[in-house]
C-alpha positions in Angstrom: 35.9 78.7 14.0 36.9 75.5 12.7 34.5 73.0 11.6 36.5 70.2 11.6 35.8 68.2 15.2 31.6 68.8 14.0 33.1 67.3 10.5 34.6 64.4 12.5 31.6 63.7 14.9 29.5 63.7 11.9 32.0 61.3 10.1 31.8 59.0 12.9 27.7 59.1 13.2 27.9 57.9 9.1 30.4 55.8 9.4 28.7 53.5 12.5 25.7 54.0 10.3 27.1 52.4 7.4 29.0 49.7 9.3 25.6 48.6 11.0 22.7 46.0 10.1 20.2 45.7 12.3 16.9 43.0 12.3 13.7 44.5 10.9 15.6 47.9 9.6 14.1 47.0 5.8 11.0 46.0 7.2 10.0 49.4 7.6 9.4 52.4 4.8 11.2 54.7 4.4 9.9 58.9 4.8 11.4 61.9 3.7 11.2 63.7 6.8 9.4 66.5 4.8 6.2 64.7 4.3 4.8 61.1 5.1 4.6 60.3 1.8 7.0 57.0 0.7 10.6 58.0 -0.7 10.9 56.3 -4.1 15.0 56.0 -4.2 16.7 56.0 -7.6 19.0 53.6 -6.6 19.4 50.5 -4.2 22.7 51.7 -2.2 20.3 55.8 -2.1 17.8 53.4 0.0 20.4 51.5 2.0 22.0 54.7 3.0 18.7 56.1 4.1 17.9 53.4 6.3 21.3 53.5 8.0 20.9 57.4 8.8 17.3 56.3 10.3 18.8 53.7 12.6 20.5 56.3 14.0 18.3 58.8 14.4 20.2 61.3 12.4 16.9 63.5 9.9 17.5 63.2 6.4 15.7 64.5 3.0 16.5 63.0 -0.1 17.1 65.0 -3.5 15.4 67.8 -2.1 17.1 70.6 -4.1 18.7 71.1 -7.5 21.8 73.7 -7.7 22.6 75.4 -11.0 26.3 74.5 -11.9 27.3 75.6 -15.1 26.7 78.1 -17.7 28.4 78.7 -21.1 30.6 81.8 -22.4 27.1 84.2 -22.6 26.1 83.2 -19.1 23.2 80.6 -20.4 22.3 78.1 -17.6 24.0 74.8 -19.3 24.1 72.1 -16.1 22.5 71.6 -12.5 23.0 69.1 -9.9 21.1 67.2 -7.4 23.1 66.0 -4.4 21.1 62.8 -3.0 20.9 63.4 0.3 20.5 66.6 2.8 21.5 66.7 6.2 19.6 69.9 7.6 20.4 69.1 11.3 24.1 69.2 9.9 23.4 71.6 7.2 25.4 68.7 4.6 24.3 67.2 1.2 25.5 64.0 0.7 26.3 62.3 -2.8 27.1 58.7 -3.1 29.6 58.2 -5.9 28.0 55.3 -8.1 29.8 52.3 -8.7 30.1 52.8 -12.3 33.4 54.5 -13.6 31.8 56.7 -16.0 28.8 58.3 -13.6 31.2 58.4 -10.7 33.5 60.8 -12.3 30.3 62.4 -13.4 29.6 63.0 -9.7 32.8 63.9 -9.0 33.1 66.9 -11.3 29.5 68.0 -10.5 30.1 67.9 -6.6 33.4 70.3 -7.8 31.7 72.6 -9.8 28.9 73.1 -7.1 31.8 73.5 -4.7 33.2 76.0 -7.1 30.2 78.1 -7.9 28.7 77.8 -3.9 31.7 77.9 -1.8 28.7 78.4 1.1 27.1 74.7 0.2 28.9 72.0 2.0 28.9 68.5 0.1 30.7 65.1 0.8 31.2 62.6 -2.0 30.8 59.5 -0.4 31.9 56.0 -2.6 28.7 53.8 -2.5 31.0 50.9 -3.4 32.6 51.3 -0.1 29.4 51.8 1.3 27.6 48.9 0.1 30.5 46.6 1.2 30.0 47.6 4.7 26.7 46.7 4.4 
């Protein structure tokens, strides 16, 4: 069964999300849809793209699990990764690619070796300088 219409849908939904600002959408703060406590983002465009996927209704947890992604020669745990969003209705983590060279190829190659070593986990990169611009 191919995935790739849901893939598109979802696509579209992030995409409006990103190209739309609406009145009184900072106003409000922003909840992990895991608990009511406050989500404290580690970056501006993290809380931008939250706020986008709440204007449009689509559920959201941020950072909410770290995936072991490398291990050396003797099979010692070496690197993990934390994608920055999850998607659960969608079953998708999300990473927004920073803006500077050096971390996003750092997210690059970490989104490829959790590909690699959990071909089951689905993960977009998404460019948070594109993102910010349709702000």
């Amino acid at each position: 069964m191919s995935t790739a219409p849901f893939q598109q849908s979802l696509n579209q939904q992030i995409s409006a999300a990103l190209n739309a600002a609406r009145p009184g959408l900072h106003d409000r703060p922003l909840r992990d849809m895991r608990s009511a406590a406050p989500v404290e983002f580690l970056d501006p465009s993290d809380e931008a793209f939250a706020r986008s996927l709440d204007e449009y209704g689509i559920e959201w947890r941020y950072k909410p699990r770290t995936f072991a992604v490398e291990w050396d020669a003797e099979g010692n745990f070496v690197d993990s990764f934390t994608p920055d969003f999850y998607l659960p209705t969608n079953d998708l983590y999300i990473e927004l690619a920073s803006t500077d060279r050096a971390r996003a190829a750092a997210d690059a190659r970490s989104v490829r070796l959790l590909r690699q070593n959990n071909p089951s986990v689905r993960i977009d990169l998404m460019d948070a300088a594109s993102f910010m611009r349709n702000m």
